[in-house]
C-alpha positions as a printed Julia matrix, in Angstrom:
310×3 Matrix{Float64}:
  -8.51  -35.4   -28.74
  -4.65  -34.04  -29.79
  -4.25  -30.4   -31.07
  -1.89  -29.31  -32.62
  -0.28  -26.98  -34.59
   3.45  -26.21  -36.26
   4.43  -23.18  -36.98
   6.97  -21.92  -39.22
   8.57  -20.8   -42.72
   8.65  -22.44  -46.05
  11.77  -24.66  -46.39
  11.56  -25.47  -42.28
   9.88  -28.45  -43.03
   6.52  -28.33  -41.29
   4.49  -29.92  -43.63
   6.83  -32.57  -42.97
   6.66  -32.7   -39.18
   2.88  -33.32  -39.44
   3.56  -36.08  -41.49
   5.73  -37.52  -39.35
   4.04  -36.93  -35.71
   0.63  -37.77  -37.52
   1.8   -41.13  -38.47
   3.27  -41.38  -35.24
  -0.33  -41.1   -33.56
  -1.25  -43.63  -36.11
   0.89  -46.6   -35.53
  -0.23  -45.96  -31.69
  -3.57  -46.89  -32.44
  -4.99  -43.14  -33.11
  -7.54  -42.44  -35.28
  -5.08  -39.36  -37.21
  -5.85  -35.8   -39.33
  -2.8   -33.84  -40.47
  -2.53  -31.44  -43.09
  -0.85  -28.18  -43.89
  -1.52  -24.5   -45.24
   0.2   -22.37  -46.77
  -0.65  -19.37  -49.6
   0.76  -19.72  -53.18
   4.67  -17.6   -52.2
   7.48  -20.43  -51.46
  10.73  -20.47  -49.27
  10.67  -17.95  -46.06
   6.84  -17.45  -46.15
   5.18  -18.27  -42.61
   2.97  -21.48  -42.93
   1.19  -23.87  -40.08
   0.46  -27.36  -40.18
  -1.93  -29.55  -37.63
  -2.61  -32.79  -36.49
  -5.59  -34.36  -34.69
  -5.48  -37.12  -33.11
  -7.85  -39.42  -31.0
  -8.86  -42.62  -29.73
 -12.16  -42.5   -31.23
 -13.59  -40.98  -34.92
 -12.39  -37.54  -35.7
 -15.93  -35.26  -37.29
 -14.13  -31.85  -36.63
 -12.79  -30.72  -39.57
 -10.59  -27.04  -40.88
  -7.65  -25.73  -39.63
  -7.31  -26.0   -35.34
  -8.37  -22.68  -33.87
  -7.83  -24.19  -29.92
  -4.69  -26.1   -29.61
  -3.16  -28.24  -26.59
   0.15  -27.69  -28.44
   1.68  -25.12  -30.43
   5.24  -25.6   -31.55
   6.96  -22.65  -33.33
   9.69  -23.87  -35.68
  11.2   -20.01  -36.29
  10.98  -17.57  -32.89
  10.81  -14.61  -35.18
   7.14  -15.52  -36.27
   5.93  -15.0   -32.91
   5.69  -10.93  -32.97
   4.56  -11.61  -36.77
   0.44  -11.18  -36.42
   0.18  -12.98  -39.93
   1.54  -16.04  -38.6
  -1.08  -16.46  -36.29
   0.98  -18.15  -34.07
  -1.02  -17.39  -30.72
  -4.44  -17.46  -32.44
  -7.07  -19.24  -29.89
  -4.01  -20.06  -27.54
  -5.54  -20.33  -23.93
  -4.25  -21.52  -20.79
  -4.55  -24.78  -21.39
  -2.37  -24.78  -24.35
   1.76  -25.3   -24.13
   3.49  -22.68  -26.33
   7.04  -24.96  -27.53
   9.32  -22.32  -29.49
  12.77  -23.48  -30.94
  14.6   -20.26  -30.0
  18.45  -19.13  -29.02
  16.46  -17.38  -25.7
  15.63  -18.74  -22.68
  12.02  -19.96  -21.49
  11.83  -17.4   -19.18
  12.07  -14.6   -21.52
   9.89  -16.45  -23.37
   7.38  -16.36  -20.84
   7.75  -12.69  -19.69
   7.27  -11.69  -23.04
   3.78  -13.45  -23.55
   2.93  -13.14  -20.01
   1.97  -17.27  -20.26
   3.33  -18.32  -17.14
   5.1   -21.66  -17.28
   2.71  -22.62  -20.31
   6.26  -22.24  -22.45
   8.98  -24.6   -22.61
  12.03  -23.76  -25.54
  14.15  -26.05  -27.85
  17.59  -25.15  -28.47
  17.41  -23.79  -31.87
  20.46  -24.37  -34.36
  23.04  -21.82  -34.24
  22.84  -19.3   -37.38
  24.56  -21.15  -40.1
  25.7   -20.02  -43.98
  24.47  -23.31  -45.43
  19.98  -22.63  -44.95
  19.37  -26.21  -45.99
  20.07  -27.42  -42.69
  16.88  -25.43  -41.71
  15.53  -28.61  -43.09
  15.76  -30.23  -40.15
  14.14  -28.15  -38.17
  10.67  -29.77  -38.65
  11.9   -33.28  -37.34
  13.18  -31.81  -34.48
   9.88  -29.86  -33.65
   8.26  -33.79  -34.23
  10.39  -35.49  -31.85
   9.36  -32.86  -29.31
   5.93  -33.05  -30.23
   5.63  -36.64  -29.48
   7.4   -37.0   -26.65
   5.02  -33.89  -24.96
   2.37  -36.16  -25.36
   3.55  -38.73  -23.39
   1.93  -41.51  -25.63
   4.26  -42.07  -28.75
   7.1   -44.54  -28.17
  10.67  -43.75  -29.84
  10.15  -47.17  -31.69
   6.98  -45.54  -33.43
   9.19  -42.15  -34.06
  11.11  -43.8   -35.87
   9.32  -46.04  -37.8
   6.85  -42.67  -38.22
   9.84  -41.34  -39.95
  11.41  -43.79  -41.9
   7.81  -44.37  -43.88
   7.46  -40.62  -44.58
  11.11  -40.01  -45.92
  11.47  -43.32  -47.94
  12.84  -42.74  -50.83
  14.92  -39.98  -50.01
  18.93  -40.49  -49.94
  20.17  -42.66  -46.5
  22.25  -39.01  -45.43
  18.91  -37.26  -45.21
  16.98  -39.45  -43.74
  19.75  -40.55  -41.05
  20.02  -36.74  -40.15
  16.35  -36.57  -39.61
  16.42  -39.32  -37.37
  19.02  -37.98  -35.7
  17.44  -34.52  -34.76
  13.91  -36.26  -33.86
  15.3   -38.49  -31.5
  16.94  -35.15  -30.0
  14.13  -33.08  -29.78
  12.58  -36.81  -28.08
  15.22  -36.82  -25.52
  15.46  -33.03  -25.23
  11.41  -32.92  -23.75
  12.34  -36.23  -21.36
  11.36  -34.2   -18.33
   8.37  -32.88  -20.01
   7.04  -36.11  -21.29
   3.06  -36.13  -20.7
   2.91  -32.79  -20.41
   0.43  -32.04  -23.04
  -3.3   -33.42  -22.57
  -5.93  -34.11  -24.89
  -8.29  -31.57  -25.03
 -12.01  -32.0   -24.99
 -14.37  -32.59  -26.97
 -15.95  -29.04  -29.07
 -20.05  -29.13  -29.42
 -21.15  -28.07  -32.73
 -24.46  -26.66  -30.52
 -22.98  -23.12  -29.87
 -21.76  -22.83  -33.81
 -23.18  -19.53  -35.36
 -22.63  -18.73  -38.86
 -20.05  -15.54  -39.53
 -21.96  -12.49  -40.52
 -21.79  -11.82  -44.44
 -21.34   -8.53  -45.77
 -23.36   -7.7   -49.2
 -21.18   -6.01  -51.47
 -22.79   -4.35  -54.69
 -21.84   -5.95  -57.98
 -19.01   -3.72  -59.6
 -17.63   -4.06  -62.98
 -14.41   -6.29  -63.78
 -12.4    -3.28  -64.79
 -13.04   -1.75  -61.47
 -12.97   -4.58  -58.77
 -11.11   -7.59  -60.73
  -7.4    -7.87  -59.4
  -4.88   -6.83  -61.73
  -2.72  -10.36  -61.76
  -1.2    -9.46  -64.99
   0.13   -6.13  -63.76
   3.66   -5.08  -62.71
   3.87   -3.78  -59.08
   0.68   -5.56  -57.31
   2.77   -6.88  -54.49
   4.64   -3.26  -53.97
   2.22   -2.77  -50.95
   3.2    -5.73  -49.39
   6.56   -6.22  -47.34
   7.64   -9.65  -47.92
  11.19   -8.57  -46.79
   9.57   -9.84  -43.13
  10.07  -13.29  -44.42
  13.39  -13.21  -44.42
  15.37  -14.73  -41.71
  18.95  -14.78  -43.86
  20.17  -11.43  -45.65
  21.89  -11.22  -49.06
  24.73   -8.56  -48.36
  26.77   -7.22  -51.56
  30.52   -6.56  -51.63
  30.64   -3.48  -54.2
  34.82   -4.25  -53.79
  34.42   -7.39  -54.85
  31.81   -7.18  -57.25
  32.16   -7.28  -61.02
  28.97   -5.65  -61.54
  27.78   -8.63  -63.74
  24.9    -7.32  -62.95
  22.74   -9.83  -65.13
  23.04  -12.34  -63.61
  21.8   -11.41  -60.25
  19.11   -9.75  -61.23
  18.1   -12.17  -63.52
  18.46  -14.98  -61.58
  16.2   -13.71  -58.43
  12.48  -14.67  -58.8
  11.09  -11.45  -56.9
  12.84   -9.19  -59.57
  14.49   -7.4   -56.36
  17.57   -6.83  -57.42
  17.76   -3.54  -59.89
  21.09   -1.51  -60.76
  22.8     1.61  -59.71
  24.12    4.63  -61.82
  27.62    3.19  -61.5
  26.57   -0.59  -62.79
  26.46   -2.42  -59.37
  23.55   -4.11  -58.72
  21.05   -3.3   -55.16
  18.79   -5.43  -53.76
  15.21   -4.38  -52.35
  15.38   -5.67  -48.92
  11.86   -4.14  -48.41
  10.57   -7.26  -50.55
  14.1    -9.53  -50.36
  12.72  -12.91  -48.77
  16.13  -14.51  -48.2
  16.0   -17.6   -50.97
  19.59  -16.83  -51.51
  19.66  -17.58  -55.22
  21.51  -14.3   -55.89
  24.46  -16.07  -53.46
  24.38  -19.1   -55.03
  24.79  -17.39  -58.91
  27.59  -14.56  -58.2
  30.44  -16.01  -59.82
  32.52  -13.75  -57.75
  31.36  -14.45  -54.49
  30.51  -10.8   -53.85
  27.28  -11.58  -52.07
  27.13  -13.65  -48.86
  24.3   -14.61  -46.58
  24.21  -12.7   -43.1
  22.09  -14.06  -40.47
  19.21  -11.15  -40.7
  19.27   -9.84  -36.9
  23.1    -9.56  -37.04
  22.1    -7.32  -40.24
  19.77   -4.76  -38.46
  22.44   -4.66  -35.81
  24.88   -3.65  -38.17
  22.77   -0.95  -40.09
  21.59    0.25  -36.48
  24.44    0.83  -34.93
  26.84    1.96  -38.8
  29.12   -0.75  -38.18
C-alpha cells in the first residue's frame, strides 16, 4: 500500500493535491483513501492531507503515522514541531520539500541521507494567490515518484477535480502538475509501497482520570477576549504586512477593522501597528489601504531587515 502525506499552509492547496493524486491512483485501478485535516483557523495555518492507495481493500483507517512519501508544500514548516512534518518518518520514507535550497542542505540538516529530493519552489512573489498552485505541483511530483500514474491519468485526475472552475485556473494547474511530473523524471519509481501494518501489536493509549471540576473552573472561556494571547500564530505567516507611516493617512479604521485577528491597534499619534506576534499574513489590511501604505514583504527578507536595522 501508498503513504502519503502533504504538508503545508492553508491557501497552498493541499487538500487539493490529495484530491487530485488520489483520483490519480484511482483511474489506475487503485483501490483510493484521501482526506485532509486541518483545525478550525484559515489561510497560513499548517495543515496535512493523505492518500492511501492499494491494489487490494484498504481496512486501515485515521490519519498516516508511517509514510513512504512525505511532500512538504512550504520549507518553513519543517523546523515547525506543530506541523508534524517528520512524525513516524523512517528510513524507508522519501522526504520531497518544495524549497529555494538545495537537497543537500536539505539532507545535512535532517541528517536523512539521500532519503530527500527538493522541488524548485516559486520565487517570493507580491501576488500570494499564486501559492495556489503549489498543491498541483506537489501532485505531479507525487505521482510521478511512484512510478505507476501515467501523465494521461494526471491529467484527467485533474481536470475532474477542478471542473467547474474558470479555463485560466484550471490550465495553470495543469501546467504546474505536469512540471512537478517532468521535474521527478529521474526519480520516477522511486517511492515503494509500503507493507502491510498488523493490527496484532495495537495497544490502547493509556487514559488519564481527571476529577470532575465545575464549568466555571475547567470550561474554556470561548466567549472571552484574549484566549488566543498565549498562542503565537504570527509563525504562520510566510508574507509580512509592512506599514509606510510616510505614506499613511492614518485612516486607521479601516485597517483595523478590516483584519479578522483584530491585530492591528493604534498609536498615540493616530497611525495604526500591527501585532506581528499574532499577524498570520492574510494580507487583507494590503488589499483595504486606500493609500497603498502597507505592502506585503516576503517574511524572511523581514527578519533580515529588523536583524540587521536596515
Amino acid at each position: 500500500m501508498y503513504r502519503i502525506r502533504f504538508h503545508g499552509r492553508g491557501g497552498q492547496g493541499m487538500k487539493t493535491a490529495s484530491r487530485i493524486l488520489g483520483t490519480a491512483f484511482f483511474l489506475e485501478g487503485f483501490e483510493v483513501q484521501d482526506a485532509p485535516r486541518y483545525g478550525a483557523e484559515r489561510r497560513g495555518a499548517p495543515i496535512f492531507a493523505y492518500v492511501r492507495a492499494s491494489r487490494s481493500p484498504i481496512h486501515e483507517r485515521g490519519i498516516i503515522r508511517h509514510p513512504d512519501l512525505v511532500i512538504v508544500a512550504d520549507d518553513s514548516l519543517v523546523p515547525v514541531p506543530a506541523a508534524g512534518v517528520l512524525a513516524g518518518v523512517t528510513g524507508d520514507t522519501l522526504l520531497l520539500i518544495s524549497t529555494t535550497e538545495t537537497a543537500a542542505t536539505w539532507r545535512d540538516r535532517l541528517n536523512l541521507g539521500d532519503a530527500v529530493l527538493t522541488l524548485p519552489a516559486p520565487p517570493e512573489v507580491e501576488d500570494r494567490l499564486e501559492l495556489r498552485f503549489a498543491g498541483a505541483a506537489c501532485a505531479g511530483a507525487a505521482a510521478r515518484l511512484t512510478g505507476v500514474i501515467s501523465e494521461a491519468s494526471l491529467e484527467q485526475a485533474l481536470q475532474e477535480e477542478l471542473a467547474g472552475l474558470p479555463a485560466g485556473v484550471v490550465e495553470k494547474n495543469r501546467e504546474k502538475a505536469l512540471e512537478g511530473y517532468a521535474l521527478m523524471a529521474a526519480h520516477e519509481g522511486r517511492v515503494k509501497a509500503g507493507a502491510k501494518v498488523s493490527a496484532r501489536a495495537y495497544s490502547a493509549p493509556d487514559w488519564i482520570d481527571l476529577a470532575f471540576e465545575k464549568a466555571r473552573i475547567s470550561a474554556p472561556a470561548i466567549h472571552a477576549a484574549l484566549t488566543s494571547e498565549k498562542m503565537p500564530t504570527g509563525l504562520w505567516r510566510t508574507m509580512r504586512p509592512v506599514i509606510d507611516r510616510e505614506h499613511c493617512k492614518r485612516c486607521w479604521w479601516i485597517c483595523s477593522s478590516s483584519c479578522p485577528d483584530g491585530v492591528i491597534d493604534i498609536d498615540a499619534e493616530n497611525h495604526p501597528r500591527i501585532d506581528y506576534e499574532h499577524c498570520k499574513g492574510c494580507l487583507t489590511c494590503v488589499t483595504v489601504c486606500p493609500s497603498h501604505a502597507i505592502r506585503a514583504v516576503p517574511e524572511h527578507q523581514a527578519v533580515t531587515a529588523e536583524e540587521t536595522g536596515a
